[in-house]
C-alpha angles and dihedrals in degrees: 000000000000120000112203092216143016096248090060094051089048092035087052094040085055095049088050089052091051094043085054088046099044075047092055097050102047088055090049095059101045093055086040084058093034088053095039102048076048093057090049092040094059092048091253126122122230115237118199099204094057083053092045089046092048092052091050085053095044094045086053091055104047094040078062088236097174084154111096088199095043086058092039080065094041113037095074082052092048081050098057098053098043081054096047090042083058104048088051084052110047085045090054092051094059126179089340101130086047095069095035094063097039091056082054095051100273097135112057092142099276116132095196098051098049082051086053090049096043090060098051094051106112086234101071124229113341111255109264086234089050098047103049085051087064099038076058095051095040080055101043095232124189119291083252096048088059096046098056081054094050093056084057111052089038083053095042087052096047092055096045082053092044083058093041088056093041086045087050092052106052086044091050094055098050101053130080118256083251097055091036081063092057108041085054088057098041094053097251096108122027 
């Protein structure tokens, strides 16, 4: 295939990049639902930091860390990106597991039991921005209304991104070309 320029090689290598990321993470989260309704379904409840703490562990192993002292430095960074993985996810979610619990007969007008509810969903606690977007939309508010929301919650979701990327990128610099490879494999790096 022939590209007349420079700027639409590189214009068509970055779509195919964001076509394999916006991939990835819909894998992830279906895996992410698919583990998590099997967690609730068993009478368990899910508990982020055991699954923080097993992809640390995981991330360790396949980055092929023997060293005690090289983990100790990249562990923190590993840390920050699994976190800020987390918070972009959990934005982008959304109030999924809202809607999910109140089609199985979740909502029935008790606040204490929604909060129950709310506590045992795989995806942890619903973003503030994001939920005062839906509490707007649940109450039909004024086109205005909506679209001040909507600043928020454009401009919350920006700024978790900005920290994955800066969290990326420390990470990035501090890995060998090898395990930079596999993180990015692995979803850790983009």
């Amino acid at each position: 295939m022939r590209f007349p320029d420079r700027l639409t090689y590189e214009l068509n290598k970055n779509m195919n990049v964001l076509k394999r990321n916006i991939l990835v993470a819909g894998c992830v989260a279906a895996l992410t639902l698919c583990a998590g309704t099997s967690l609730l379904a068993q009478g368990r409840n899910f508990d982020p930091a055991q699954f923080r703490q097993n992809r640390l562990d995981r991330t360790r192993e396949q980055l092929e860390v023997k060293d005690d002292t090289e983990w100790k430095a990249l562990e923190p960074l590993v840390g920050k990106v699994i976190d800020a993985q987390t918070d972009v996810f959990r934005m982008r979610m959304g109030q999924f597991g809202r809607g999910f619990r109140r089609n199985r007969g979740g909502d029935n007008g008790d606040n204490n039991g929604d909060q129950q509810q709310r506590r045992r969903s795989p995806f942890g606690e619903p973003d503030a921005a994001v939920s005062d977007l839906q509490k707007a939309i649940d109450d039909k508010a004024p086109a205005a209304d909506l679209k001040a929301k909507l600043a928020v919650v454009r401009a919350a979701r920006k700024e978790k991104e900005a920290k994955l990327q800066a969290a990326q990128d420390e990470l990035r610099s501090a890995l060998t070309t090898r395990q930079e490879a596999i993180a990015v494999a692995d979803g850790l790096l983009d």
